[in-house]
Backbone atoms as SQL, in Angstrom:
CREATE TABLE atoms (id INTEGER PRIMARY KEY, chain TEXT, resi INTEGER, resn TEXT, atom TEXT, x REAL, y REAL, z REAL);
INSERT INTO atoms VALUES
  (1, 'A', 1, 'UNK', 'N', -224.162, 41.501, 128.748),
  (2, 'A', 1, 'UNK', 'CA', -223.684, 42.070, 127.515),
  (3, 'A', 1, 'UNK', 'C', -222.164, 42.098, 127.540),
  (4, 'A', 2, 'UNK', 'N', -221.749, 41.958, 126.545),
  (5, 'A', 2, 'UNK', 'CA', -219.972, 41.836, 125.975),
  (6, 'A', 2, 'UNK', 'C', -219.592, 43.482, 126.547),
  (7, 'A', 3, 'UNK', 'N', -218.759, 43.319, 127.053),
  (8, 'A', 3, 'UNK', 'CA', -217.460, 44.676, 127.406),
  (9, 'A', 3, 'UNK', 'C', -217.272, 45.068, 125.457),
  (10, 'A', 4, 'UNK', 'N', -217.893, 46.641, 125.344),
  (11, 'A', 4, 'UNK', 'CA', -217.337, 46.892, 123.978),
  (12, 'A', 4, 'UNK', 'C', -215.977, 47.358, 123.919),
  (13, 'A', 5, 'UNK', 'N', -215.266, 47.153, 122.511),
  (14, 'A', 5, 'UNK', 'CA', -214.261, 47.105, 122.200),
  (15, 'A', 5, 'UNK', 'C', -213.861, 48.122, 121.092),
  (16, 'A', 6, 'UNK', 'N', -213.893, 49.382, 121.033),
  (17, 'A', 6, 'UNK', 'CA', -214.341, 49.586, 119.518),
  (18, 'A', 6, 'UNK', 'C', -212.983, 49.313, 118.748),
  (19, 'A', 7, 'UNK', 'N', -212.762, 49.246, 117.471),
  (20, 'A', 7, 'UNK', 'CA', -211.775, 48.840, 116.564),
  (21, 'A', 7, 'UNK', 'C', -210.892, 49.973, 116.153),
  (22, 'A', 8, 'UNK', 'N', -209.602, 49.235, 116.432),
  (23, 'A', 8, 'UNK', 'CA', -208.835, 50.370, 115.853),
  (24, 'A', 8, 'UNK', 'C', -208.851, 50.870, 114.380),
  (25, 'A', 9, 'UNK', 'N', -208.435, 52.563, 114.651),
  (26, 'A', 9, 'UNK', 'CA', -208.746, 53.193, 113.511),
  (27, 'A', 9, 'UNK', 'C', -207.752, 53.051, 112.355),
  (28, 'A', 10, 'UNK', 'N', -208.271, 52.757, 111.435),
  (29, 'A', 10, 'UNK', 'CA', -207.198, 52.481, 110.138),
  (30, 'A', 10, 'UNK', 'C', -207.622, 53.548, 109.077),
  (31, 'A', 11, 'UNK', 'N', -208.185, 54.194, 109.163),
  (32, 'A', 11, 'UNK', 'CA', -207.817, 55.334, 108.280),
  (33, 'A', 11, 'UNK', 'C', -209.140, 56.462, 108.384),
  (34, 'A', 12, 'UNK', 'N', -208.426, 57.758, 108.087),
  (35, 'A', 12, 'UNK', 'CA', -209.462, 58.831, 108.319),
  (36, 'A', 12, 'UNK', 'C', -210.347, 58.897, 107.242),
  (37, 'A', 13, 'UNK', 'N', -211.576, 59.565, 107.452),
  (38, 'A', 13, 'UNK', 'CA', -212.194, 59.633, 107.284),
  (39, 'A', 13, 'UNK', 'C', -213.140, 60.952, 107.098),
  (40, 'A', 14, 'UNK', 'N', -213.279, 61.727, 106.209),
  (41, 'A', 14, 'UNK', 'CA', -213.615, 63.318, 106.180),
  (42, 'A', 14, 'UNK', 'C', -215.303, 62.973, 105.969),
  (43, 'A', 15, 'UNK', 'N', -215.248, 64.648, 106.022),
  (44, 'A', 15, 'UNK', 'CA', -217.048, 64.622, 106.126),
  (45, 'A', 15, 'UNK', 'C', -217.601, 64.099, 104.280),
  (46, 'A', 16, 'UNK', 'N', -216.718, 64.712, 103.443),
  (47, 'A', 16, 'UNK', 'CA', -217.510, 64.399, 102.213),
  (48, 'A', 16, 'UNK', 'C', -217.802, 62.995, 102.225),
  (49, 'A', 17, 'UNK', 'N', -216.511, 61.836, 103.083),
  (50, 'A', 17, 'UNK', 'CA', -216.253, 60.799, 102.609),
  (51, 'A', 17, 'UNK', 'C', -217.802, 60.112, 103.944),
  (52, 'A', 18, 'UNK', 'N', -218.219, 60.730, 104.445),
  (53, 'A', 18, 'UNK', 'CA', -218.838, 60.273, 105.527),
  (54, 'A', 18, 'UNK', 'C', -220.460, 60.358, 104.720),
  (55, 'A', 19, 'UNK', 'N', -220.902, 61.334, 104.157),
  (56, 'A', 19, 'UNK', 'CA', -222.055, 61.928, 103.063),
  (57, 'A', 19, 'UNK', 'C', -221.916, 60.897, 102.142),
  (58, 'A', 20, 'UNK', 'N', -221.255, 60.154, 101.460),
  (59, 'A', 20, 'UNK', 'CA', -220.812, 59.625, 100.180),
  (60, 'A', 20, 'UNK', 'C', -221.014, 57.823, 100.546),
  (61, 'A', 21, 'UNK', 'N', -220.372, 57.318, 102.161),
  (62, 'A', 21, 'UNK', 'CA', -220.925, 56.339, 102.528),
  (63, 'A', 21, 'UNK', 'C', -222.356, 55.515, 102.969),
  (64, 'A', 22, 'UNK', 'N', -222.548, 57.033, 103.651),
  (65, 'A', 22, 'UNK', 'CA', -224.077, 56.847, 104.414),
  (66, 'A', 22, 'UNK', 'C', -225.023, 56.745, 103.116),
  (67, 'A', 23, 'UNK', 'N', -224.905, 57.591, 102.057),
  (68, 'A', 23, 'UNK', 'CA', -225.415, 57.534, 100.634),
  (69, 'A', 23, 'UNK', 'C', -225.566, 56.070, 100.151),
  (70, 'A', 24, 'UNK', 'N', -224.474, 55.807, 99.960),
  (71, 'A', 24, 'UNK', 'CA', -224.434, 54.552, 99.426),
  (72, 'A', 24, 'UNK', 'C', -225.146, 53.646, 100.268),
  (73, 'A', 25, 'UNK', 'N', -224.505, 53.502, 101.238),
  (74, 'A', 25, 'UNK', 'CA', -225.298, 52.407, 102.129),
  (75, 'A', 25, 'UNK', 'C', -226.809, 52.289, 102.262),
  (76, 'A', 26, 'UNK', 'N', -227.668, 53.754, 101.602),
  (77, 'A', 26, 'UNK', 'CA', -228.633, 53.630, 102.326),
  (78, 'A', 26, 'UNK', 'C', -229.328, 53.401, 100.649),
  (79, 'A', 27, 'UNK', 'N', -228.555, 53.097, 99.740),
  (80, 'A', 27, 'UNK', 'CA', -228.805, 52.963, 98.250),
  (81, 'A', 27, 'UNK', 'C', -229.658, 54.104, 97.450),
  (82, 'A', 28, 'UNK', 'N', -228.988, 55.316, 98.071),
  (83, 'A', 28, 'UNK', 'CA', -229.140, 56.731, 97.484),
  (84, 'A', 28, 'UNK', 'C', -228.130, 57.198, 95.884),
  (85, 'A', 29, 'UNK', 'N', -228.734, 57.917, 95.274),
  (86, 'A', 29, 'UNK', 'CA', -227.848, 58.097, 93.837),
  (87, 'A', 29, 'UNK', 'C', -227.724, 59.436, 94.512),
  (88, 'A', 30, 'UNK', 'N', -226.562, 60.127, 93.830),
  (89, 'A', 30, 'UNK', 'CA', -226.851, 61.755, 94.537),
  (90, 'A', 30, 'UNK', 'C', -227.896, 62.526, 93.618),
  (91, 'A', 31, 'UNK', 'N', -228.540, 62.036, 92.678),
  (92, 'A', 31, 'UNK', 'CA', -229.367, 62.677, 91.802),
  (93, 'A', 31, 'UNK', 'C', -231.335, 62.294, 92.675),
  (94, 'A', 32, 'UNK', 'N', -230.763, 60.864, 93.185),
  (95, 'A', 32, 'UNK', 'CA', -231.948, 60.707, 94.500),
  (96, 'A', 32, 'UNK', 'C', -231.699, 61.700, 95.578),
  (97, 'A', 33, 'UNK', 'N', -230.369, 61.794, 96.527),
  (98, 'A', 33, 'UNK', 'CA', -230.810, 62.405, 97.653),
  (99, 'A', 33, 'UNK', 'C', -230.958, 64.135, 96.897),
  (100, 'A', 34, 'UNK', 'N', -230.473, 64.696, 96.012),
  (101, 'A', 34, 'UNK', 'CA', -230.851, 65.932, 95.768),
  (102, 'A', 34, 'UNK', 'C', -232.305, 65.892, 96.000),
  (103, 'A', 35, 'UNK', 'N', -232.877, 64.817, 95.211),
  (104, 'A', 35, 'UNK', 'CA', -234.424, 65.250, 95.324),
  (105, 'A', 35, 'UNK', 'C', -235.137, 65.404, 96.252),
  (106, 'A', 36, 'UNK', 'N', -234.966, 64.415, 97.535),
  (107, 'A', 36, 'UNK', 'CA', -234.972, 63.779, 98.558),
  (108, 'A', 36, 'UNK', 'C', -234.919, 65.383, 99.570),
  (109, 'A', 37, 'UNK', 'N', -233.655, 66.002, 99.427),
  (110, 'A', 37, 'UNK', 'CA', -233.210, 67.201, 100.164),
  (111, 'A', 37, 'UNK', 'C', -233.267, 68.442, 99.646),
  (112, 'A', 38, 'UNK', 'N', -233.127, 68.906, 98.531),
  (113, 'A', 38, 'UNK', 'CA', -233.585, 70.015, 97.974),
  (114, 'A', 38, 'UNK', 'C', -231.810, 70.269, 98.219),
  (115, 'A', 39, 'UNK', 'N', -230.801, 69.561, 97.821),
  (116, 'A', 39, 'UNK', 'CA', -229.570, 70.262, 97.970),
  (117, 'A', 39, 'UNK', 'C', -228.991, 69.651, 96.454),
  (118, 'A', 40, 'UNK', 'N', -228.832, 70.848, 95.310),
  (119, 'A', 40, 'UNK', 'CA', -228.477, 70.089, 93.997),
  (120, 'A', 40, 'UNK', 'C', -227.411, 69.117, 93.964),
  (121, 'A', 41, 'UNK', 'N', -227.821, 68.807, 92.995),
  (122, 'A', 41, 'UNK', 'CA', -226.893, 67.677, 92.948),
  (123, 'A', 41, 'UNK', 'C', -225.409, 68.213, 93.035),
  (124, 'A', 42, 'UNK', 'N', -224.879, 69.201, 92.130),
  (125, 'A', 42, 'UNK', 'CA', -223.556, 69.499, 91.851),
  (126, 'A', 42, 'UNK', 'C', -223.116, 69.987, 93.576),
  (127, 'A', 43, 'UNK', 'N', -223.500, 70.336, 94.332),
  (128, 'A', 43, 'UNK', 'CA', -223.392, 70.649, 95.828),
  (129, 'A', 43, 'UNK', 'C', -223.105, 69.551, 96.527),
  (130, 'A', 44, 'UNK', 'N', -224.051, 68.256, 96.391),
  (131, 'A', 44, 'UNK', 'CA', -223.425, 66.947, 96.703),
  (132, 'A', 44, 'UNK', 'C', -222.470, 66.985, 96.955),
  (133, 'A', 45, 'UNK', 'N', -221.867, 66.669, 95.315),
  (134, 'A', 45, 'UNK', 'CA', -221.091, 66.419, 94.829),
  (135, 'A', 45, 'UNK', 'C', -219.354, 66.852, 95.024),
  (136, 'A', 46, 'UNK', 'N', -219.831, 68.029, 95.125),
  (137, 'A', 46, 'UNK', 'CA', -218.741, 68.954, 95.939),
  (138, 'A', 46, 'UNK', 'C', -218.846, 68.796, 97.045),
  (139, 'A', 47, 'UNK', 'N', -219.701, 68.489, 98.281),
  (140, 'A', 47, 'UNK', 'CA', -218.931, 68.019, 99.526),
  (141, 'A', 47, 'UNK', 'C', -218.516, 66.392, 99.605),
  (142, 'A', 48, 'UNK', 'N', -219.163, 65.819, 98.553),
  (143, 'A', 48, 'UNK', 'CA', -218.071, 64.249, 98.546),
  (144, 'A', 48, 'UNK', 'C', -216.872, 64.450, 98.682),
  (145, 'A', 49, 'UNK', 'N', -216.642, 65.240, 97.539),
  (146, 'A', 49, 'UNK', 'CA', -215.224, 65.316, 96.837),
  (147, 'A', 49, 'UNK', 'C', -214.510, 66.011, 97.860),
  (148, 'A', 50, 'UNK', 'N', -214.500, 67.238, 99.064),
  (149, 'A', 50, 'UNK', 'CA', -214.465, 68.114, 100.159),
  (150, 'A', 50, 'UNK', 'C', -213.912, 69.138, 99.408),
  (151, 'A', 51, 'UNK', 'N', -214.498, 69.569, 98.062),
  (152, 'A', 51, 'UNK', 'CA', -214.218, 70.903, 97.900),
  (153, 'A', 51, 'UNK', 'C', -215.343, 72.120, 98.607),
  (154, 'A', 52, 'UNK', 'N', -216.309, 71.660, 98.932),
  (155, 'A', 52, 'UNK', 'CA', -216.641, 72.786, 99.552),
  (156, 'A', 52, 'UNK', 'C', -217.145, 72.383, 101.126),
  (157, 'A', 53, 'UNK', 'N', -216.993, 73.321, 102.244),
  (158, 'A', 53, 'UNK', 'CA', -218.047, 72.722, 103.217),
  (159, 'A', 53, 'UNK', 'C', -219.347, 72.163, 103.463),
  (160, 'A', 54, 'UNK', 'N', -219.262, 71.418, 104.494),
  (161, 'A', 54, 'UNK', 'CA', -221.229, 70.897, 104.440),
  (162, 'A', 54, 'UNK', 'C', -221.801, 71.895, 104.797),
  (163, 'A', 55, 'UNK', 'N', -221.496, 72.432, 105.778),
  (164, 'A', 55, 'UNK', 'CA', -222.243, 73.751, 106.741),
  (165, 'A', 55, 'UNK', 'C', -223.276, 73.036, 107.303),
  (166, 'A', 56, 'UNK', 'N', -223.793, 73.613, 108.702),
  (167, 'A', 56, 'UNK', 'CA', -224.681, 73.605, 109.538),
  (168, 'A', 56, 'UNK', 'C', -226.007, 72.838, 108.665),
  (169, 'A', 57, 'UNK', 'N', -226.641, 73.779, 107.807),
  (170, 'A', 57, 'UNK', 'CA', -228.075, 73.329, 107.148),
  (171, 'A', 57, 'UNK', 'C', -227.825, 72.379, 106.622),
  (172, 'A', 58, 'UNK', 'N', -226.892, 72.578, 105.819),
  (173, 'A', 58, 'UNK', 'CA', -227.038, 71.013, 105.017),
  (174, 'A', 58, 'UNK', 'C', -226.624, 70.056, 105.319),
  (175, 'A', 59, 'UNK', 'N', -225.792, 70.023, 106.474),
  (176, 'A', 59, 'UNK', 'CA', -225.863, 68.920, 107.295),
  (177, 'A', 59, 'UNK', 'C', -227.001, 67.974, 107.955),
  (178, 'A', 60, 'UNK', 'N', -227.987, 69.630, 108.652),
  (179, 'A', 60, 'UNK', 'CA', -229.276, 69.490, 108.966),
  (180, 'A', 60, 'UNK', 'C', -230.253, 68.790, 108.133),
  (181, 'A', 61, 'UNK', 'N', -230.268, 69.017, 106.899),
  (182, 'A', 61, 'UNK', 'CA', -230.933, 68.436, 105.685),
  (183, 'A', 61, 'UNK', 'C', -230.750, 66.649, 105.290),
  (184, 'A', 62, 'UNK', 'N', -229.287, 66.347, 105.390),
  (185, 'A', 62, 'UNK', 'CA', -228.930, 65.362, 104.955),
  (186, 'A', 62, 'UNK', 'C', -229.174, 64.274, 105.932),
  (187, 'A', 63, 'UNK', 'N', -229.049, 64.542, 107.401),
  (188, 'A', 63, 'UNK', 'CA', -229.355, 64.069, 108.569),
  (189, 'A', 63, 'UNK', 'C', -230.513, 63.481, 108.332),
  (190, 'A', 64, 'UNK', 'N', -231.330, 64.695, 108.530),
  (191, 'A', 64, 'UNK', 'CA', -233.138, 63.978, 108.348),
  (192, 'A', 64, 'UNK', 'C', -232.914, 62.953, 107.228),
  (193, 'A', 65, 'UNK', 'N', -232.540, 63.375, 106.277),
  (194, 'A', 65, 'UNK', 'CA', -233.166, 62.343, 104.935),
  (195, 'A', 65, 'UNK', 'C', -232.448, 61.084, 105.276),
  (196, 'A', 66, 'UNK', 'N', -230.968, 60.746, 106.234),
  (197, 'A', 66, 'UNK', 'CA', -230.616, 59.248, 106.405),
  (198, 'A', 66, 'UNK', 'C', -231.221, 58.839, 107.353),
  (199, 'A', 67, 'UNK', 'N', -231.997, 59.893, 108.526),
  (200, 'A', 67, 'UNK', 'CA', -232.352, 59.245, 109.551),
  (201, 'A', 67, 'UNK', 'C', -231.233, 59.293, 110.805),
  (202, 'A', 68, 'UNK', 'N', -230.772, 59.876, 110.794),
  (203, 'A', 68, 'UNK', 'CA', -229.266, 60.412, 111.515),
  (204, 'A', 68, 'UNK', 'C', -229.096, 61.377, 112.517),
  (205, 'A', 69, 'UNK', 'N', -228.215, 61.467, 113.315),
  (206, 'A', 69, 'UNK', 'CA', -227.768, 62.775, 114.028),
  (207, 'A', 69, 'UNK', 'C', -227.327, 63.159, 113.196),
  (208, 'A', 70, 'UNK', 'N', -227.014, 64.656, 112.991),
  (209, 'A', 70, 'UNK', 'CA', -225.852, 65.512, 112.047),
  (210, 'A', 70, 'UNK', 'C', -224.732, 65.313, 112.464),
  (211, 'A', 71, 'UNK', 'N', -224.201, 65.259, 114.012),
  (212, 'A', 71, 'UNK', 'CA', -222.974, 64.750, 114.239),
  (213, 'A', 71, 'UNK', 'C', -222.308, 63.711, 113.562),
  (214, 'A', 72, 'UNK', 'N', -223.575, 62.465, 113.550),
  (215, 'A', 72, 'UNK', 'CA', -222.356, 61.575, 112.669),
  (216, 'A', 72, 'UNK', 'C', -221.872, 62.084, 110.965),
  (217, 'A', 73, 'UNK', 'N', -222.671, 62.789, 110.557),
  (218, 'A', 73, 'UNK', 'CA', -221.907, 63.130, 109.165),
  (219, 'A', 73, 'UNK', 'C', -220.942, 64.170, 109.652),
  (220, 'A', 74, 'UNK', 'N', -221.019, 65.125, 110.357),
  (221, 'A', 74, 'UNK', 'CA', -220.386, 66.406, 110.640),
  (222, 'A', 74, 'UNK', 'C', -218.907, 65.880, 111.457),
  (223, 'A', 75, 'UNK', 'N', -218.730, 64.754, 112.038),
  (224, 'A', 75, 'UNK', 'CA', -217.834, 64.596, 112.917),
  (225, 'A', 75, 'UNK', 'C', -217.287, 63.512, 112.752),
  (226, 'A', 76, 'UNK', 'N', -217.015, 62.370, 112.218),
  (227, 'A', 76, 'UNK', 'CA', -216.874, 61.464, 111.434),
  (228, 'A', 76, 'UNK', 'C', -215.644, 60.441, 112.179),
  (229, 'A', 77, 'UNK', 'N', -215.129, 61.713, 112.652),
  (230, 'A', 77, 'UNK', 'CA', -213.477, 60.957, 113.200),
  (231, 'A', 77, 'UNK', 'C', -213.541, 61.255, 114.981),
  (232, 'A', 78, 'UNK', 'N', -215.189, 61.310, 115.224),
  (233, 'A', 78, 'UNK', 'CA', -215.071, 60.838, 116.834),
  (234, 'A', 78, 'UNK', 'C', -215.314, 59.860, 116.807),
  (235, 'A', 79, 'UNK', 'N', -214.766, 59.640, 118.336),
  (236, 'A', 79, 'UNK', 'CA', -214.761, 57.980, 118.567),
  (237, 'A', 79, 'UNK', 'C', -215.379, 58.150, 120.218),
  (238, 'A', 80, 'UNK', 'N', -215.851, 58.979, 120.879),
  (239, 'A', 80, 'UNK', 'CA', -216.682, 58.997, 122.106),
  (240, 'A', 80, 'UNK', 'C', -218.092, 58.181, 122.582),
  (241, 'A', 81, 'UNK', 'N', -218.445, 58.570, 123.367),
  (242, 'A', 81, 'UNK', 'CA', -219.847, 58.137, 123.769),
  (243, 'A', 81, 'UNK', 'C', -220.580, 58.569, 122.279),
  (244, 'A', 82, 'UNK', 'N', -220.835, 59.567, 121.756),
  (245, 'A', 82, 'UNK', 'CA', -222.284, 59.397, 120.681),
  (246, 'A', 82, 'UNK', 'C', -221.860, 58.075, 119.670),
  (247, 'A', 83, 'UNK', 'N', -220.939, 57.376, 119.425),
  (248, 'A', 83, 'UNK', 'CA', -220.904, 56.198, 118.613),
  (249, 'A', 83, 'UNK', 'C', -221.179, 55.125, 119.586),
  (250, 'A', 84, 'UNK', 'N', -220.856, 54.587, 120.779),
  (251, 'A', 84, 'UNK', 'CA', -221.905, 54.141, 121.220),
  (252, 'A', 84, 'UNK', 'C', -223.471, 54.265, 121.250),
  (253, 'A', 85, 'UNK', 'N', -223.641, 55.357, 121.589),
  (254, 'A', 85, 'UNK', 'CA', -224.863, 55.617, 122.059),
  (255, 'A', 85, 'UNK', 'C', -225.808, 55.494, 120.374),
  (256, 'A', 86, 'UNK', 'N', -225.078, 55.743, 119.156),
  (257, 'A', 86, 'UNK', 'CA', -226.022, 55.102, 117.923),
  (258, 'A', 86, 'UNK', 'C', -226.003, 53.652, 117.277),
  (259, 'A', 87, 'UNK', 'N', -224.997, 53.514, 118.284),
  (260, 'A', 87, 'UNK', 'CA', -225.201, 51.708, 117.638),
  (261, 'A', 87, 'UNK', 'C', -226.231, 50.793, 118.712);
């Protein structure tokens, strides 16, 4: 196996913006994952944007529904062993 390399970082990255990718990518509307999670939509919406926190649960919530650790939404701007260890 190749010596990994990971790529340098070109720009940060917050938790709303981390909720808002994984969304997309996984071809979620936020009017789907509300349903999906039982977290309204306008709550989404507000941690896209990072006006409000994710907090613990709904981190917990959003996790399950991508299939995820909560760390990777909750922590976004590590770069340690758990990003290895999910790719």
């Amino acid at each position: 196996m190749k010596t990994f390399h990971p790529a340098r970082k070109r720009i940060d990255v917050s938790v709303g913006d981390s909720v808002r990718i994984i969304r997309e990518l996984q071809g979620y509307s936020q009017n789907g994952l509300a349903r999906l999670t039982g977290i309204p939509q306008a709550t989404l919406s507000a941690v896209e944007n990072d006006r409000i926190d994710i907090g613990k649960r709904r981190a917990e919530q959003l996790a399950k529904a991508f299939k995820v650790h909560p760390a990777i939404i909750m922590f976004p701007e590590y770069e340690g062993d758990l990003i290895q260890q999910a790719a």
